[in-house]
C-alpha positions in Angstrom: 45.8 119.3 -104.7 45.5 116.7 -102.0 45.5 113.0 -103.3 45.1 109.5 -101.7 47.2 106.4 -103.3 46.4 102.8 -102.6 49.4 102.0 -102.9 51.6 98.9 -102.9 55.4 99.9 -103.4 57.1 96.5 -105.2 54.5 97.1 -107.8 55.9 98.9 -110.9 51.8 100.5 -111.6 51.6 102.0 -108.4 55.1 103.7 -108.7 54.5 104.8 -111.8 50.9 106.6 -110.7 52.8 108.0 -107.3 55.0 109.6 -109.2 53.3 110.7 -112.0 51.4 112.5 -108.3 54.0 113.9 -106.9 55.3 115.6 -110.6 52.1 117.5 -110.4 52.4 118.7 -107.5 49.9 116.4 -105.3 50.1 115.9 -102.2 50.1 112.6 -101.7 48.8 110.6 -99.0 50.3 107.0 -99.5 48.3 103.9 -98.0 50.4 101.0 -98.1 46.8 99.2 -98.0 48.5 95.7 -97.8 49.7 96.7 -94.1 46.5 99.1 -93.7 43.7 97.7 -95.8 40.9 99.4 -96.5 37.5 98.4 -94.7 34.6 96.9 -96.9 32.6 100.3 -97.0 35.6 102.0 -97.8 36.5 99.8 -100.9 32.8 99.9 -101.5 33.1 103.7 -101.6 35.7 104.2 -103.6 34.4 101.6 -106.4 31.4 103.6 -106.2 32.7 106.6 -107.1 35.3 105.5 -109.4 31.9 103.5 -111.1 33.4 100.5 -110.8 32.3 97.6 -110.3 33.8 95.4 -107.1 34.2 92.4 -109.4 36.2 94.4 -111.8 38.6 95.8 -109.0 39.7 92.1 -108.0 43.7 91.1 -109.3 43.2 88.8 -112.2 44.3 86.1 -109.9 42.0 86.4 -107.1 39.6 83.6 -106.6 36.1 83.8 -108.8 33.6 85.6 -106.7 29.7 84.7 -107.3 28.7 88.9 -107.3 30.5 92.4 -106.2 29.2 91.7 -102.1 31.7 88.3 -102.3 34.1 90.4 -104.2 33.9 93.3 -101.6 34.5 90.4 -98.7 37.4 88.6 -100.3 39.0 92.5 -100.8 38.4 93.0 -97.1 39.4 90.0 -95.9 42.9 89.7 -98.8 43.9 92.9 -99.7 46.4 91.5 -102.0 43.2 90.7 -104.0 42.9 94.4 -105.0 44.1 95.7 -107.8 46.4 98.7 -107.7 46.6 101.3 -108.1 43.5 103.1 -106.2 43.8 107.1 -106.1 41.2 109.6 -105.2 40.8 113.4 -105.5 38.7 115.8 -105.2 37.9 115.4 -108.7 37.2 111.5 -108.3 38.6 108.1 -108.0 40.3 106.1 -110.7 41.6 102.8 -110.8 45.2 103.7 -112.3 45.9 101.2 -114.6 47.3 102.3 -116.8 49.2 104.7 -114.0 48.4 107.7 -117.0 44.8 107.9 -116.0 45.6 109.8 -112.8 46.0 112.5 -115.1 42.1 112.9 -114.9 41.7 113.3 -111.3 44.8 115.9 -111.9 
């Protein structure tokens, strides 16, 4: 099974999710998407699949946002607004926090 990690390796969620990944047997494609962010449509892909809403993907410290476009353009523009960690399957996206629900995309 091929998987895709936003990924962001000093934070302890994101480990956690990768290797909970590669003990499965993923293969894993890692994005260290603070040096290779994700464009706008991307992120706005992946929330949509996940069914997520942009303003509910934003770090809890990230500046307020008026609606999910202004969340979407902070994200693009900051990456280190984005909450981690992303992954996507072929089974879906999920936001993996806690890391244990990459176990449905497994």
């Amino acid at each position: 099974m091929k998987a895709t990690i936003w990924h962001n390796p000093r934070c302890s969620k994101s480990r956690q999710a990768l290797a909970l990944l590669e003990a499965a047997g993923a293969d894993v494609t890692i994005v260290d998407y603070l040096k290779t962010p994700p464009t706008r449509d991307e992120l706005a892909r992946l929330y949509d699949r996940a069914g997520i809403a942009p303003r509910d993907a934003l770090r809890k410290e990230a500046p307020a946002v008026a609606d999910d476009a202004a969340a979407l353009d902070l994200m693009a523009r900051d990456p280190a607004t984005i909450e981690r960690p992303l992954v996507e399957t072929a089974r879906g996206v999920r936001l993996a926090r806690p890391p244990e629900l990459v176990r449905d995309l497994l």
